[in-house]
VEXTI-828448 format. One record per residue (C-alpha): residue number from 1; residue in three letters; x, y, z. Coordinates in pm, 1 decimal. Layout:
// VEXTI-828448
> seq	type	x	y	z
> NUM	ALA	X	Y	Z .
...
END
This chain:
// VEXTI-828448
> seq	type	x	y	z
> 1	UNK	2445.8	-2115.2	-405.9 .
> 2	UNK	2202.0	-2161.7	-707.5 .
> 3	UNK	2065.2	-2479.3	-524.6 .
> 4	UNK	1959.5	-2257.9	-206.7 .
> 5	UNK	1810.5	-1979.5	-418.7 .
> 6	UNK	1589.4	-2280.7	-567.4 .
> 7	UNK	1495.8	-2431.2	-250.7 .
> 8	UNK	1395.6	-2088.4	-138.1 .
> 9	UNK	1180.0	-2033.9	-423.5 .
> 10	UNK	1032.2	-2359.0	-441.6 .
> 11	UNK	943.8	-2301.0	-57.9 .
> 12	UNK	786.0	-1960.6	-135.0 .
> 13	UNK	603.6	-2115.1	-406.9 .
> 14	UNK	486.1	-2417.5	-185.4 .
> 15	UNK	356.9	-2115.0	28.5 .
> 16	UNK	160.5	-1903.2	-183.2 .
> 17	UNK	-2.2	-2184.6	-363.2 .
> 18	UNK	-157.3	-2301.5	-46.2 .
> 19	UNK	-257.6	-1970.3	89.3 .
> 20	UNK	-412.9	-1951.8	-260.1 .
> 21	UNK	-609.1	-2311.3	-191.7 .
> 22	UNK	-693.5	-2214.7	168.3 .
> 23	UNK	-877.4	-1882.9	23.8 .
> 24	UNK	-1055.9	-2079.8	-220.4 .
> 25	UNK	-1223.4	-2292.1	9.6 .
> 26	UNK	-1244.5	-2056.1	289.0 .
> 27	UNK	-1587.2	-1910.9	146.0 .
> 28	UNK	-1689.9	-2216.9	69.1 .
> 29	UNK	-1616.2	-2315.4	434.5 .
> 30	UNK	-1816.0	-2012.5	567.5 .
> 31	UNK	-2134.4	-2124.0	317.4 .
> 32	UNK	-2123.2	-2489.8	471.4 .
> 33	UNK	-2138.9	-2352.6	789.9 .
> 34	UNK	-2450.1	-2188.4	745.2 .
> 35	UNK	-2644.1	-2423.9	550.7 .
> 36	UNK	-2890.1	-2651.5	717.6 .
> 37	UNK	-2821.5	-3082.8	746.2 .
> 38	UNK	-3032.7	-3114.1	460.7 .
> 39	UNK	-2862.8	-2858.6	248.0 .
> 40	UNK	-2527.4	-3005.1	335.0 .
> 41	UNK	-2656.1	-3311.7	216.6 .
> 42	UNK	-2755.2	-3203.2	-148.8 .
> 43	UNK	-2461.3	-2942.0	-176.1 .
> 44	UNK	-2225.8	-3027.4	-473.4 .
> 45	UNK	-1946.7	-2776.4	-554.5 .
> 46	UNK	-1864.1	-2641.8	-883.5 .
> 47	UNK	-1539.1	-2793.0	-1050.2 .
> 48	UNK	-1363.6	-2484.6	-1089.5 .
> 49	UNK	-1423.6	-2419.9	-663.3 .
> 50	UNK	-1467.8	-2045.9	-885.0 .
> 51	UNK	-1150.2	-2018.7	-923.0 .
> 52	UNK	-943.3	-1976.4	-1226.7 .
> 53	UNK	-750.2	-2310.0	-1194.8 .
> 54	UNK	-775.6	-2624.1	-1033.1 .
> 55	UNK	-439.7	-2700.7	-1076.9 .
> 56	UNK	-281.4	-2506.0	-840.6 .
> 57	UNK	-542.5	-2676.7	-643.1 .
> 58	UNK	-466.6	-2991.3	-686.1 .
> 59	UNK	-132.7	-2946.3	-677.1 .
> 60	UNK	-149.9	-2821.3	-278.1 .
> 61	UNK	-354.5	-3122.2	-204.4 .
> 62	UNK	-142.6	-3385.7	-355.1 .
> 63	UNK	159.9	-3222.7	-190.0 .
> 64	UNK	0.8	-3212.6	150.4 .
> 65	UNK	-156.1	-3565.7	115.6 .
> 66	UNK	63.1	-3747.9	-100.6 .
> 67	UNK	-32.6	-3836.0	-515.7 .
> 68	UNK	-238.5	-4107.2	-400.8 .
> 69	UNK	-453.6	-4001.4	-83.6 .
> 70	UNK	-411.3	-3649.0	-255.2 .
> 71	UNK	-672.4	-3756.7	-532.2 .
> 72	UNK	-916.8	-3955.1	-295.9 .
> 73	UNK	-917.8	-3622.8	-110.8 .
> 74	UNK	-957.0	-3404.3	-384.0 .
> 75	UNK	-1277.8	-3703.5	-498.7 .
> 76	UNK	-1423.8	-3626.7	-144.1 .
> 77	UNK	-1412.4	-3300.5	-167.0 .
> 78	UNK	-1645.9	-3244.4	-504.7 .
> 79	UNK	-1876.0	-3589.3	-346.6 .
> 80	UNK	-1877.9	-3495.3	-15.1 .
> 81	UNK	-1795.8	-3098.8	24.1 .
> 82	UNK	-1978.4	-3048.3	354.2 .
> 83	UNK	-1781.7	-3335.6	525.1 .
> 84	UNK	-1444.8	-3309.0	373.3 .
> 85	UNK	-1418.5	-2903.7	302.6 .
> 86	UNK	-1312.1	-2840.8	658.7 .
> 87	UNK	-1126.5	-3113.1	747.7 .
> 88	UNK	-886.2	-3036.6	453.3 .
> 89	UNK	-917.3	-2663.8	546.7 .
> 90	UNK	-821.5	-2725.5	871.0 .
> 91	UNK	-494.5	-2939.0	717.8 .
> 92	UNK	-408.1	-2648.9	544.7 .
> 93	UNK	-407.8	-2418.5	778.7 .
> 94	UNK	-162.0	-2657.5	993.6 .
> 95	UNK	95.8	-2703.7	709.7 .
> 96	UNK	80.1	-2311.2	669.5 .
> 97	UNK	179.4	-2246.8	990.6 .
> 98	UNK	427.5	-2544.0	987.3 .
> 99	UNK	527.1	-2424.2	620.6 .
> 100	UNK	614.8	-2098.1	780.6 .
> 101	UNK	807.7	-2156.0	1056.4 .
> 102	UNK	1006.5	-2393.9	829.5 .
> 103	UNK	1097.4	-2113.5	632.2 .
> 104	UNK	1214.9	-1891.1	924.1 .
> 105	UNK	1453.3	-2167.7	970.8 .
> 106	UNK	1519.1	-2235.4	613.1 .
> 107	UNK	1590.8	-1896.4	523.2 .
> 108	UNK	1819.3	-1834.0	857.2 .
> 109	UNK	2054.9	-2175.3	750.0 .
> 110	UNK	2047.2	-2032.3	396.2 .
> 111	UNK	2188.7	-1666.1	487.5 .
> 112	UNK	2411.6	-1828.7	713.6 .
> 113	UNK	2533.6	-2089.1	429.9 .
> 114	UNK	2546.0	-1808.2	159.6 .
> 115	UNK	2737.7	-1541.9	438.8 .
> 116	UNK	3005.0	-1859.9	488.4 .
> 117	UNK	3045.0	-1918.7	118.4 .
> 118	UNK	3100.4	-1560.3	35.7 .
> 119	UNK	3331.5	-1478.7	282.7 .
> 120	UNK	3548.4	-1748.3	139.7 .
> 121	UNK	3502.3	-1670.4	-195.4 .
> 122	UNK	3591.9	-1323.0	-56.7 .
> 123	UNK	3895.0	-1451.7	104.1 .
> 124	UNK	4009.3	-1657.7	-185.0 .
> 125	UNK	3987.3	-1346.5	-400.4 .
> 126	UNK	4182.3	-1135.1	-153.4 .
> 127	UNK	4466.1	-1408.4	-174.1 .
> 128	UNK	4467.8	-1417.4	-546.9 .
> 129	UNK	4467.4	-1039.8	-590.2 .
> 130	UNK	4736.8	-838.4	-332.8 .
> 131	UNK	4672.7	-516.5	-531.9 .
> 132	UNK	4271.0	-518.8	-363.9 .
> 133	UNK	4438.5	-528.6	-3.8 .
> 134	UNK	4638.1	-192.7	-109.8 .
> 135	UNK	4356.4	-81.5	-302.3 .
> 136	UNK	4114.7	-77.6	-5.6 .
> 137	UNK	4351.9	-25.4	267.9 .
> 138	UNK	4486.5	294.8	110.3 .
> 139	UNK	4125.0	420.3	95.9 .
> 140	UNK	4044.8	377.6	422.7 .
> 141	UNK	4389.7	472.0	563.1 .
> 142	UNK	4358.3	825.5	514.5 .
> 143	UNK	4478.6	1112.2	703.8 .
> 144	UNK	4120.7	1226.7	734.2 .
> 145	UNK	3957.2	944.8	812.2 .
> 146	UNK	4211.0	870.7	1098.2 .
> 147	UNK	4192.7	1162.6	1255.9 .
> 148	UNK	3745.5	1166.5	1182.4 .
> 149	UNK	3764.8	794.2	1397.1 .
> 150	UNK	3976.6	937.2	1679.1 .
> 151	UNK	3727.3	1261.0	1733.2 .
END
């Protein structure tokens, strides 16, 4: 059970942190567009993209490209912004949507797996413990509530 809950946070983490990426380079995107081919040319981003960390960053990258590819990309994208900003923004849009669905799927198995393993730890305590049965058949065995389901 505590190895689902972990997945699923690790998932929503995976998530977030590259929504956060794709709106860092996003305006930066949106300024490339609209500079001329010379201005491309010259254009050198800051190291920070402004952003308070790069390591969230570079995190994304590296888990979208693998550690390797990960840094060439993260190289082009400070050498070469105009040519590599949206290719990789592009790539992160993709894995978003991917990312999503993923988790629509994720999170159904998950209920599904958690639903199965509590109604057998449900079951199990129902067979240990003969004094819930009465408990909760007596409450719901009422006059009142008999004659409340018939009307």
């Amino acid at each position: 059970m505590y190895k689902c809950e972990e997945e699923r946070y690790e998932f929503d983490l995976n998530i977030e942190a590259n929504l956060h990426t794709i709106s860092l380079l996003e305006p930066w995107a949106v300024k490339i567009e609209e500079m001329s081919q010379e201005e491309k040319v010259n254009f050198r981003l800051p190291r920070d993209l402004g952003g308070l960390s790069t390591s969230i960053f570079q995190r994304v990258i590296k888990k979208i490209y693998d550690r390797e590819r990960g840094l060439e990309v993260i190289d082009a994208i400070f050498s070469e912004p105009a040519i590599a900003i949206p290719v990789v923004l592009k790539r992160l849009k993709q894995k978003d949507e991917e990312w999503k669905r993923s988790q629509v799927i994720l999170f159904s198995l998950i209920g599904s797996v958690n639903g199965t393993k509590f109604g057998v730890k449900l079951t199990l305590r129902i067979l240990q413990s003969p004094s819930i049965i009465r408990a909760s058949t007596s409450r719901h065995l009422t006059a009142k509530l008999c004659f409340q389901s018939l009307s």
